[in-house]
N, C-alpha and C positions, 0 to 999 in steps of 0.2 A: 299324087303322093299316097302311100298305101297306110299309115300309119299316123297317128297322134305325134310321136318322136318325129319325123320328118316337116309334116306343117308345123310344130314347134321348132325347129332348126331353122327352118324358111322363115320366121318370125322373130327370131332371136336378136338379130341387128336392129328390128325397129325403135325405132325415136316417137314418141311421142311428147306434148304440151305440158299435158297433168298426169301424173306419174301413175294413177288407178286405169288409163286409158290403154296402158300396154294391155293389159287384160281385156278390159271392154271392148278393144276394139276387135278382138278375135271370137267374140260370141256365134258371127256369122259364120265363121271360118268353119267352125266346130258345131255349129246348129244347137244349139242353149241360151237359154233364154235366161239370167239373172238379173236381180233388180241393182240398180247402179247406186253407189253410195260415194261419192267427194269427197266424204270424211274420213274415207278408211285410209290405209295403208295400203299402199301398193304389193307388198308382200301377202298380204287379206285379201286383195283384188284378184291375185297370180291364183291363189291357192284356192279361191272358189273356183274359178274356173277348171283348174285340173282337177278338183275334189269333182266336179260335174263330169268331164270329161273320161274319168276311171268307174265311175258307179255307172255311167248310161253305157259304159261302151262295154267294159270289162278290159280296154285295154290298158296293159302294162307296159307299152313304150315311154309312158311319160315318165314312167318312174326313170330311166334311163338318161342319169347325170352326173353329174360331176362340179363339186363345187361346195356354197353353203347351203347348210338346212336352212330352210326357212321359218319362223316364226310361229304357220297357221300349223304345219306339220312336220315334222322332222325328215319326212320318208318324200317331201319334193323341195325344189330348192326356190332359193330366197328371192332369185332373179330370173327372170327367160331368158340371159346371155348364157345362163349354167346349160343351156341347147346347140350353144353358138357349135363346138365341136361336132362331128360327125356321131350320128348313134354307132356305139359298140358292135363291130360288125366280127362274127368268130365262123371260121370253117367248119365246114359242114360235110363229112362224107357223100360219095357217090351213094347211087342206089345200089351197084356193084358193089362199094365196102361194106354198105349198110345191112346186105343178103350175105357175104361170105361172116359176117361177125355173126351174125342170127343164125349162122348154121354152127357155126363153133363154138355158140355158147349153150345150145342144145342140149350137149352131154352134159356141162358142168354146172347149168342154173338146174335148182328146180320150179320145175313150173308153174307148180300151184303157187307156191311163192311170188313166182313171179306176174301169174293172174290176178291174182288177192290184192298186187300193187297195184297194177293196171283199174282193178274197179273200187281201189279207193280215190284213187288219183282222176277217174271217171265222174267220180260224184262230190270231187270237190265244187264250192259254191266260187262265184265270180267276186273278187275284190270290190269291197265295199265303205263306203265312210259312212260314221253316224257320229254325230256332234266335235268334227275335225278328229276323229281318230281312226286311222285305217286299217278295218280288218282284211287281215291280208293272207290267204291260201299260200304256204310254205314247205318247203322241205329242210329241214332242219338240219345243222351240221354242229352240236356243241363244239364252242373252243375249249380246251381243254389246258391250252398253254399259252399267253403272250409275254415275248420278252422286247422289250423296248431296246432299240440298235440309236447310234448314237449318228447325229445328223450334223448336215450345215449348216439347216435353217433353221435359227433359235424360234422362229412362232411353229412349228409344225413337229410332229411326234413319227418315228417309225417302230413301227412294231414289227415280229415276225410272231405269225400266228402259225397257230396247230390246232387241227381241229378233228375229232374222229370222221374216219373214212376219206379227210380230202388229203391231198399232196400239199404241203408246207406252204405258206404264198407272206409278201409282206406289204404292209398298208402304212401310206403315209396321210396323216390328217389333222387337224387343227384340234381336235378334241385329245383331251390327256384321261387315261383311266389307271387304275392301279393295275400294275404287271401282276403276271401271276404266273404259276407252275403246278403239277404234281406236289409237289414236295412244300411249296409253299401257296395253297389255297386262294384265291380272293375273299372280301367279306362275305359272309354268307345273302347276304342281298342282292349281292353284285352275279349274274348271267352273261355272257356273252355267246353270241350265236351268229355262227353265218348261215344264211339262208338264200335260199333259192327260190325266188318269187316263181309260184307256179303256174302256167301256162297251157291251156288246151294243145297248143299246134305241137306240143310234144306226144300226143298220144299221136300224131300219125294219120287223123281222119281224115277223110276226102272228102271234096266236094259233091256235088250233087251229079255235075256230067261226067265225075269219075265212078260211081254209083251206078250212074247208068249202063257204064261201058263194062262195070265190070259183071253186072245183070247179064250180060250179052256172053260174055266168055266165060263166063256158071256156065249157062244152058249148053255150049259148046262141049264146054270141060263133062258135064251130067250126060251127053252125048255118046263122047269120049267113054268114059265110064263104063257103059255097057254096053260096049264095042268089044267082041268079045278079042278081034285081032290085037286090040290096047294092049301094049307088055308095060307092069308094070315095075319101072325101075328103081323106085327108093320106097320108103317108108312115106305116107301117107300122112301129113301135117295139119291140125285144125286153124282155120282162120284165127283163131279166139290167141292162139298159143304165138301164132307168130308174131299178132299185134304187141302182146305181152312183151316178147324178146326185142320187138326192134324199138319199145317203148327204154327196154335198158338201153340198149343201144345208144340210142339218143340222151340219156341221162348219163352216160359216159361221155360222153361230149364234155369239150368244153364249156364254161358257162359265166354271165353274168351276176356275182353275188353280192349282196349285202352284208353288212357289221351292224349285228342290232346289242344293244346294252337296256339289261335290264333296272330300270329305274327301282329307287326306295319306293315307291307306292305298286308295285309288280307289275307297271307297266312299261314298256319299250320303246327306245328311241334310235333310228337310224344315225350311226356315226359316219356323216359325212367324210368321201375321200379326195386325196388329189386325182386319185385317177381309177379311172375303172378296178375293180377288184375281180379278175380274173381265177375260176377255180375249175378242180377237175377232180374226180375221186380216184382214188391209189388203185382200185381193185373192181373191174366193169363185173367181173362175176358175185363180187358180193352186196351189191346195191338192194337185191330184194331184202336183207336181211337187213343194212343198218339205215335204211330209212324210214326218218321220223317223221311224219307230215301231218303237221297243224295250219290252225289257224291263229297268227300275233296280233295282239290288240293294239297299232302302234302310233305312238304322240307324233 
């Protein structure tokens, strides 16, 4: 199993005696060591565990569910069955689309722009909890509009959301907020934001035996170089630039987002959904300009 999301799927159906034991009993699983407590809630039991499991690893699979919030923190859920479903799995270009997009976006990004994103999204910190509230590395999408659509299911709300720079999307979920529009505001306390939990494996880095291999085809290429028979046929590209590009790239993708609401005390709370919240931005060449990327403080 490659991921925290996967052994928690694998885990999802177990049964246990005493309901703090679902947790306990996967301490080995995940190599953490917490002190056991009988008394707690099983919901406190689930949520140490994964609150261990996101600050040691930095992984963000677990955030990856569906269902209710939980009690210890909004931003993981109540029960390990909310695993039970497969993790969210979204298409991925070839290396092929991912080279012919990086050349085409060439003319119309500019670059330093699109560097400048590259090295702030470089030195972003690893998701962290500190006294159950998780600070969480983001890219920001303000909603800017939600209008409530009318359902079947009297316990459940749909909304259609709008939010700058993404394509329209709609969210059904157990939690009720006040609609809003242009034209008619929400309370001024009231935020909502979707966001994109951010992620290393989106810059694109290799590993170590790809490091090495490509050590190997430098020296060839620096070879190459000043060979004077070398004809050279295109424009000349820096490593630095291409990373940058196929970092948009990638950021035009499809993606896995959250619905955060801004609490009366200025802090944020993940609105649980019924089902994955799928998003995608309108415009791959404008991403170096409308992206916002913080860090949420979140309950």
């Amino acid at each position: 199993m490659r991921n925290a999301r996967e052994k928690l799927q694998w885990a999802s159906t177990r049964t246990t005696t005493l309901q703090e034991d679902i947790a306990y009993s996967l301490f080995g699983v995940f190599g953490v060591r917490l002190h056991v407590d009988y008394s707690e809630k099983k919901q406190n039991a689930l949520g140490r565990l994964l609150q261990e499991i996101i600050s040691q690893s930095g992984d963000i699979t677990a955030l990856d569910w569906v269902g209710k919030s939980s009690e210890f923190n909004s931003c993981l859920p109540a029960n390990i069955t909310s695993y039970e479903a497969p993790p969210c799995t979204l298409p991925s270009p070839s290396e092929d689309e991912i080279q012919a997009s990086v050349s085409s976006l060439r003319s119309v990004v500019d670059l330093q722009s699109a560097s400048q994103l590259y090295q702030t999204l470089d030195y972003q910190s690893a998701p962290r909890f500190a006294h159950r509230r998780l600070h969480l590395p983001c890219i920001v999408f303000p909603v800017t509009e939600a209008r409530r659509r009318s359902g079947y299911d009297q316990n459940t709300y749909t909304y259609e959301i709008k939010s700058e720079g993404l394509r329209n999307l709609h969210i059904t979920t157990e939690d009720r907020f006040t609609p809003f529009s242009p034209a008619r505001p929400p309370p001024v306390w009231q935020t909502v934001l979707l966001v994109r939990p951010w992620s290393r494996h989106l810059l694109g880095l290799h590993d170590n035996a790809d490091d090495t291999q490509s050590v190997d085809n430098w020296s060839v290429s620096e070879f190459s170089l000043h060979d004077s028979s070398a004809a050279q046929t295109g424009p000349i590209h820096s490593d630095s630039d291409s990373r940058a590009l196929r970092l948009i790239v990638n950021l035009g993708q499809l993606f896995s987002a959250f619905l955060l609401a801004r609490q009366r005390d200025g802090e944020f709370k993940r609105i649980a959904s019924e089902h994955d919240i799928i998003a995608q931005v309108k415009d791959i060449a404008s991403i170096s300009y409308l992206t916002d990327i913080r860090t949420l403080e979140v309950l």
